[in-house]
KOLMI-151948 format. One record per residue (C-alpha): residue number from 1; x, y, z; residue in one letter. Coordinates in steps of 0.001 Angstrom, whole numbers, plus 500000, padded with zeros to 6 digits. Layout:
KOLMI-151948
 num   east  north     up residuo
 NUM      X      Y      Z       A
...
END
This chain:
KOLMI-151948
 num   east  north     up residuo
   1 080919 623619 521979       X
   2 078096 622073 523562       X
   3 076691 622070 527195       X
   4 074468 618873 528673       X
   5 072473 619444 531848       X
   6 071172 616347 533245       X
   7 068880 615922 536334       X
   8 067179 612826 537667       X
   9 063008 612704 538408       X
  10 061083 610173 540272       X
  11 057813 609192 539116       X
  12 055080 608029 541690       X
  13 055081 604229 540521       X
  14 058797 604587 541645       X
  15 060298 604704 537957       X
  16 062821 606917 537611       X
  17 063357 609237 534331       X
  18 066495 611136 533609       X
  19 065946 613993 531273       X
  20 068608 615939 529714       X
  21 069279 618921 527928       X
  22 072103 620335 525556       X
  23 073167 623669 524841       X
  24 075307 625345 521819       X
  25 077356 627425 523903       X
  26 079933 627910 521152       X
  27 079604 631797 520917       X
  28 080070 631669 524962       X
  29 082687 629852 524644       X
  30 084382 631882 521656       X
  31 083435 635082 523898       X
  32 085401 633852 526799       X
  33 088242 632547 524742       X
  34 089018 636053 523718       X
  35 088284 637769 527005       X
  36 090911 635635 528498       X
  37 093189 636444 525581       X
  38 092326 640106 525746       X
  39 093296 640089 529386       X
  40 096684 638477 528367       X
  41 097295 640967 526233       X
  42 096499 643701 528420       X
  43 098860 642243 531740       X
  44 101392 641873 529191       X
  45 101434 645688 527953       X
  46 100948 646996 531201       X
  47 104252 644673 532068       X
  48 105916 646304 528842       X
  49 104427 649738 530156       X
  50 106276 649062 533531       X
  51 109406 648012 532342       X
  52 109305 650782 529636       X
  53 109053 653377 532645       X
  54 111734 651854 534832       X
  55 113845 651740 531341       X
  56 113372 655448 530522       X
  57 114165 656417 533988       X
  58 117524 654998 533816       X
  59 118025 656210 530272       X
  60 117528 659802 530566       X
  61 119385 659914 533626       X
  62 122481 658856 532626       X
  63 123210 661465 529939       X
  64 121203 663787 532465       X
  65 124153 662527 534635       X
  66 127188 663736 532660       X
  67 125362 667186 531818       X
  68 124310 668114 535375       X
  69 127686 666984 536693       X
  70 129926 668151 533898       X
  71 127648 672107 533760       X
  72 128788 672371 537262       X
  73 132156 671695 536728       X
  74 132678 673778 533740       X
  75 132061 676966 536359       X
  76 134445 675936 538446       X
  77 137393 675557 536182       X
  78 139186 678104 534097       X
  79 141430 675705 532341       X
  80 140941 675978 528941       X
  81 141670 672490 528468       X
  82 139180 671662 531416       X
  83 136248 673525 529254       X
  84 136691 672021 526087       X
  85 136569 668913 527964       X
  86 133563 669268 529313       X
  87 131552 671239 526937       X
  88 132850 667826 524231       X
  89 130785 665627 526858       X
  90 127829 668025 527549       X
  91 127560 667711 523752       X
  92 127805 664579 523626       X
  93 125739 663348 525838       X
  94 122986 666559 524878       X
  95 122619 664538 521362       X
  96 122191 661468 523728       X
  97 119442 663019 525407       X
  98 117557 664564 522259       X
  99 117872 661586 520209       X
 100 116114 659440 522944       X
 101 113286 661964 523386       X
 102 113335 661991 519136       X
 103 112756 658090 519136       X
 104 109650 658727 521753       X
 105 108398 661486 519659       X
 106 108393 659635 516446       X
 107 106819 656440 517812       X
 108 104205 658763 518921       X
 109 103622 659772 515497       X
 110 103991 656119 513879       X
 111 101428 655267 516892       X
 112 099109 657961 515474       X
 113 099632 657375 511722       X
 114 101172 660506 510804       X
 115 104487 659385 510354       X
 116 105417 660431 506561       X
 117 108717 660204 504544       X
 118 110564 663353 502875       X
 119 112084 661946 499823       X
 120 114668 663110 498057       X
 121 117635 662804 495363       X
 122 120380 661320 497585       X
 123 124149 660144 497207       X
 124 124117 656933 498845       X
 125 127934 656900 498950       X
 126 128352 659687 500747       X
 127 125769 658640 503355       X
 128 128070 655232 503751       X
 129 131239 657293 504009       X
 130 129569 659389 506971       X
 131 128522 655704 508501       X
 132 131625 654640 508851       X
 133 133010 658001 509744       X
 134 130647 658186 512770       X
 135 130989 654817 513921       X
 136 135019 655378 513297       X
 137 134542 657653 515574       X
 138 132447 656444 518525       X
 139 135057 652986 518568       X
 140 136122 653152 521420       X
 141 138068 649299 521019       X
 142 141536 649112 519496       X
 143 140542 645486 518871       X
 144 137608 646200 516631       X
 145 138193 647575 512774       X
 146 135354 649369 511124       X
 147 135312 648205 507868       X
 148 133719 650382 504485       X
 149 132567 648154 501779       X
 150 131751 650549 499270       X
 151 131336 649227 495677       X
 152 129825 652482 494012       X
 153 131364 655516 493238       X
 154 128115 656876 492969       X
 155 124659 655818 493872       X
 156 121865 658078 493213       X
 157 118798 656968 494840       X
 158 115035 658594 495652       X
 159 114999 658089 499620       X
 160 114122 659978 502663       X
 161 117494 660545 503608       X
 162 117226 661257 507188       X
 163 115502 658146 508298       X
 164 118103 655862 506355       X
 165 120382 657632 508159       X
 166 118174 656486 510944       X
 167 117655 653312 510616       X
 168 121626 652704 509793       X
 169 122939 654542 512189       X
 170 120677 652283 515024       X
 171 122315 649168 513017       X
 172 125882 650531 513582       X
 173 125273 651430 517274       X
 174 123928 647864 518405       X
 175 127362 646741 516843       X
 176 129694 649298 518710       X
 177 127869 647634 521927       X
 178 127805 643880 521397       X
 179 131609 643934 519168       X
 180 134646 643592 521255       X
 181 136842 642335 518802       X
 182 136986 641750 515246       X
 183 135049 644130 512778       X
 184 132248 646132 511928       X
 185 131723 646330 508265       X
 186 128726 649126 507162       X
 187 128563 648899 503044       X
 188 125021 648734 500772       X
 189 124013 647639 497094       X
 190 121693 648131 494678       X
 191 119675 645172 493973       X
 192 116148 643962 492591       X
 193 115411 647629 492098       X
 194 116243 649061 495773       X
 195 118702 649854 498160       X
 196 120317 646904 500397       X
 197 121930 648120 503241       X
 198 123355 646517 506018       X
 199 126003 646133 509056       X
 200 127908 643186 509715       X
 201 129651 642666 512687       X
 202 131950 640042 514496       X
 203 129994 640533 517981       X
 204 128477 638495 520683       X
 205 125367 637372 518173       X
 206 122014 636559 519363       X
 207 120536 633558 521106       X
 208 118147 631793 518627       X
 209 115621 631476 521936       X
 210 115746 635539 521660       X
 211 115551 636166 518022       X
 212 111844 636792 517751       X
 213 111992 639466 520247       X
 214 114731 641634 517907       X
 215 112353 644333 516528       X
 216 109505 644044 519577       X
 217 108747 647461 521052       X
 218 110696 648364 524140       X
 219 112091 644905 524192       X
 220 116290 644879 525218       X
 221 117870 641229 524948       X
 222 120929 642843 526900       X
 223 119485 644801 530207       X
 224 122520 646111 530631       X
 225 123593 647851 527600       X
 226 122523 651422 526886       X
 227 119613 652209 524599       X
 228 115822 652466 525553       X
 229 114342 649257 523714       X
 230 112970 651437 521048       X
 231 115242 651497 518161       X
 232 114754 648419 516339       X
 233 111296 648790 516689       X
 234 111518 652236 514718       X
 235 114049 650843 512423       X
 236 111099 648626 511360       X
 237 108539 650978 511470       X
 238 110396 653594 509134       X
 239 111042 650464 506629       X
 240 107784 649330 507076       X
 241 106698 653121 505659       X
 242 109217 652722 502806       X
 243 107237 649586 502091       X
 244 110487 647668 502385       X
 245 111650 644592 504638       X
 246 113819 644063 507033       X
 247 115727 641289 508582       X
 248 119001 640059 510090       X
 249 121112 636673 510423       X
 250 122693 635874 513886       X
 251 123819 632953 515778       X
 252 125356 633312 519761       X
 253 128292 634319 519317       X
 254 128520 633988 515988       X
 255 128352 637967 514706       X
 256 124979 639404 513163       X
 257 123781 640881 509876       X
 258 121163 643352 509818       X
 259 120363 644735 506743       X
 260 116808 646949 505452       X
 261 115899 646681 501715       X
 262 113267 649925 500489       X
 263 112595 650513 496575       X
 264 113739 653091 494540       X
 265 115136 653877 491040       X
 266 118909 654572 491214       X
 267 121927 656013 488904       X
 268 124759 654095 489876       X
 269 128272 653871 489218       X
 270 130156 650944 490056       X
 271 134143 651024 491392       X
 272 136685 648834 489913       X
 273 137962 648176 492841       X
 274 135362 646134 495115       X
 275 137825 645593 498533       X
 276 136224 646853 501636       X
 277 138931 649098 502969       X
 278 139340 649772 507349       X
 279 138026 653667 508270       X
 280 141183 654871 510399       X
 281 140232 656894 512869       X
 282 142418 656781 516059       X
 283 140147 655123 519401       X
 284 139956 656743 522539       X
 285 141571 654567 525136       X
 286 139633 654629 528509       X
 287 141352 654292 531467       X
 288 142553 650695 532718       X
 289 142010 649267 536186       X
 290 144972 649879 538746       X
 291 145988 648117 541766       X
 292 145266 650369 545146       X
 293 147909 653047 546039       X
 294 149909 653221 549258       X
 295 149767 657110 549604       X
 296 147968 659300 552077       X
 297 145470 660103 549798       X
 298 141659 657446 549982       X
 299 141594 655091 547816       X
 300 138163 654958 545793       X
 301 137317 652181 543522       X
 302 134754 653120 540745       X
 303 132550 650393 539446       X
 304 131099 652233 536443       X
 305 130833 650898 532462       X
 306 129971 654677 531199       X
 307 133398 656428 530364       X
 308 131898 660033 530907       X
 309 130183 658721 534572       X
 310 133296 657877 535887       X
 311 135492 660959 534420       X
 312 132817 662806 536370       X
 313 133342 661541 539492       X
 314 137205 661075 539363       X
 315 137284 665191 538482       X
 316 134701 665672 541633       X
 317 136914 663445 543930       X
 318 140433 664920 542581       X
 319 141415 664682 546372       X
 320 141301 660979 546027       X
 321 142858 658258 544556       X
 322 140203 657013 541587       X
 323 140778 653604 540578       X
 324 138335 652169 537700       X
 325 136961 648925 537111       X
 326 134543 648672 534186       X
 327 132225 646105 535395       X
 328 131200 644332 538461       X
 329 133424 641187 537809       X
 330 136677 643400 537680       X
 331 135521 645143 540609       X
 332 135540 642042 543006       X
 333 138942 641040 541219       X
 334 140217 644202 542027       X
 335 138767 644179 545730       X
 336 140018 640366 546120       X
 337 143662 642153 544938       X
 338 144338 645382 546792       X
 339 142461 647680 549851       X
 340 140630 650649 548910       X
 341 138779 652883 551525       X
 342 135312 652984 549834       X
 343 133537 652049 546626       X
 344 131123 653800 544248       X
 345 129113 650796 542611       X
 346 127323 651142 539475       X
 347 124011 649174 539487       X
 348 123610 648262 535762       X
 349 126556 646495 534317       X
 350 127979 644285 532124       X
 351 129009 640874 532865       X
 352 128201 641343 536673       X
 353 125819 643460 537671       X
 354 126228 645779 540992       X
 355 124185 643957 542768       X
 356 125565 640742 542011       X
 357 128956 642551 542508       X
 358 128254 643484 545881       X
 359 126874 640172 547361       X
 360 129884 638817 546028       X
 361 132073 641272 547751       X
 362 130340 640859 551294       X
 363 131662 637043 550886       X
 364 135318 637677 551482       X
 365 134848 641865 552717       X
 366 132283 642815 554985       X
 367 134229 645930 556136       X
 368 134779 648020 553094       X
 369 132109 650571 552272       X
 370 129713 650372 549106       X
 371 127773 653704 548153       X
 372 125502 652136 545057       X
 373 125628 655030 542450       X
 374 122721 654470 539893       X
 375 119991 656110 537229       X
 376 117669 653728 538650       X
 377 115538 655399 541261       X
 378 112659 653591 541942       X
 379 111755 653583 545544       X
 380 112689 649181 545046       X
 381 116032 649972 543673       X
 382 117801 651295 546716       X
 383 116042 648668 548900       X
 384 117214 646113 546910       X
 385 121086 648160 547145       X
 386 120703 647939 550716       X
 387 119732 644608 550861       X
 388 122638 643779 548266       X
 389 124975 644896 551144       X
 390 125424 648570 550264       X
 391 125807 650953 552925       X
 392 125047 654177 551183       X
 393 122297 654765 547956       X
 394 123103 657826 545817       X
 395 120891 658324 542660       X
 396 122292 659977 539682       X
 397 122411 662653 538368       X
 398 125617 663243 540520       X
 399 126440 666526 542262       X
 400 128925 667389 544332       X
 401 127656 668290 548044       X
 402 125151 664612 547967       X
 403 128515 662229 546931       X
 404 130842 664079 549303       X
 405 127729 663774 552141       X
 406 127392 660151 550698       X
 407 131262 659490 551419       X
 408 131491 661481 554565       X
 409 129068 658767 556392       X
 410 130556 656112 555202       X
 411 134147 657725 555081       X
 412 134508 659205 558961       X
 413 138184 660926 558287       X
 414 136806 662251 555163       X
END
């Protein structure tokens, strides 16, 4: 890069000479080439930062949620049934918790380079049968099969078996979200001297626009779905360790592969017998929206996608009528359909969000009441509720005496 200054001088005869001078300024320019970038980089981490905060607030309240709620409960039942209840959904939603403040933890230590691997001899086969088991398990769609391709009888392989585990486990749980019908097949080989394992799944697939952000750090293609925007990112930190790759095929809504490769010697032992065979274990089926009642009892609708978030609030409003609609689209169906006395709207949602919900609402029903019920608690949030059309902002965790207060202004016979 080069820089020319020119200026004009007059002599005293009246002859005018222009003299000029040029300038490398290639290291200037180089210098302020990478400031520029550097300050790019830096507006775009502190956005990450940001949205990482906002993220983590709604994530860890939302088990927080179902364990503050569901602990107060529990000492004001003696039902036997109640408590088991309740003490399943603490537990749950305890492992939740701890495995989100695990996944900050260990990026901490891959951030720091101590991150190391504890390998061992490990049965492969019984790691895939506890895949499928789990993920068996957590299916909570009747529509969706989960699928166990396993090909070995035994496979012996030198691996740290906990952050396999890991890594598949993350795999399986991004296709328990984005699957609603069809399959979810978990299975693994041993090929050009490593493990290959993978999940395949018959889901919603990935836009090829959004494919390069799959393994970014704190990066979520789907806002609304659960998870912290960490777990890919791990996934390909721990395989990154193993000195492995990893990798995935997609296409919108097409179904997606993702699959890690790390090498190790193995014993194997191959099955006859190579058809993938469906993992019965019996769904839970959560409950299904209802038209209003006609009783004497209010009539609350719940707009809320979390299962345990909603069974929390239909045991604290037993007095009431709880209908349930699972997103913010069924929600204004059910509004359009029958007459409820107030409703308790979820912010983050699938297909419609809460606050796309509500403006929706205030189209055809200006009169019913909306208390927005949400982990997000930024002092923006409930301005943009209010805005929305809410009438009432109540942050989660839930307890008792705030949503009862929360209903009784909204609610005047309450």
């Amino acid at each position: 890069f080069w820089r020319t200054q020119k200026t004009s001088i007059t002599l005293h005869d009246g002859r005018k000479i222009i003299v000029g001078i040029s300038s490398d300024i290639s290291e200037l320019q180089q210098t302020n080439i990478a400031l520029v970038k550097a300050k790019e980089r830096a507006e775009q981490s502190d956005r990450l930062k940001s949205a990482f905060l906002a993220n983590m607030s709604h994530e860890i309240r939302t088990p927080l949620n179902a364990i503050v709620g569901f602990s107060q409960l529990l000492q004001e039942t003696s039902d036997k049934e109640e408590m088991a209840e309740y003490i399943k959904i603490i537990n749950d939603n305890n492992e939740l918790l701890l495995r989100l403040i695990n996944d900050i933890l260990y990026l901490s230590k891959i951030d720091a380079g101590v991150a190391e691997l504890y390998v061992s001899r490990t049965e492969v086969a019984d790691m895939l049968d506890d895949i499928a088991t789990i993920a068996a398990h957590h299916n909570q769609n009747p529509n969706v099969k989960i699928i166990c391709d396993r090909r070995y009888r035994s496979c012996v392989c030198n691996i740290d078996r906990e952050r396999v585990m890991q890594v598949w486990l993350n795999f399986t749980t991004n296709a328990l979200k984005y699957t609603q019908e069809g399959y979810i097949k978990v299975g693994f080989d041993y090929r050009d001297e490593g493990l290959y394992f993978y999940v395949q799944d018959t889901g919603i697939g990935i836009a090829e626009e959004k494919q390069d952000r799959v393994f970014g750090r704190f990066e979520k293609l789907d806002s609304f779905a659960q998870g912290n925007g960490l777990g890919l990112s791990i996934c390909k930190a721990i395989i990154d360790l193993c000195k492995g790759k990893i990798g995935f095929t997609s296409k919108k809504f097409g179904g997606s592969t993702f699959y890690a490769w790390i090498p190790t010697s193995a014993e194997v032992e191959l099955i006859n017998d190579e058809t993938p065979r469906p993992v019965t274990v019996k769904p839970a089926k959560p409950d299904a929206g209802a038209q209003a009642d006609t009783g004497n009892k209010l009539n609350i609708l719940v707009a809320e996608d979390n299962e345990n978030n909603y069974l929390l609030i239909k045991k604290i409003l037993g007095f009431c009528n709880i209908f349930h609609a699972a997103n913010g689209l069924e929600c204004v169906n059910m509004l359009k359909q029958g007459k409820y006395d107030a409703v308790l709207m979820d912010i983050v949602m699938p297909v419609m969000d809460g606050l796309a919900a509500t403006r929706e609402i205030r189209k055809f029903n200006t009169e019913v009441p909306i208390i927005a019920v949400t982990a997000n608690t930024f002092d923006t949030d409930s301005a943009k509720a209010i805005d929305a059309g809410c009438n009432e902002y109540l942050p989660k965790p839930i307890n008792r005496p705030l949503l009862l207060n929360a209903l009784a202004k909204v609610i005047p016979t309450l």
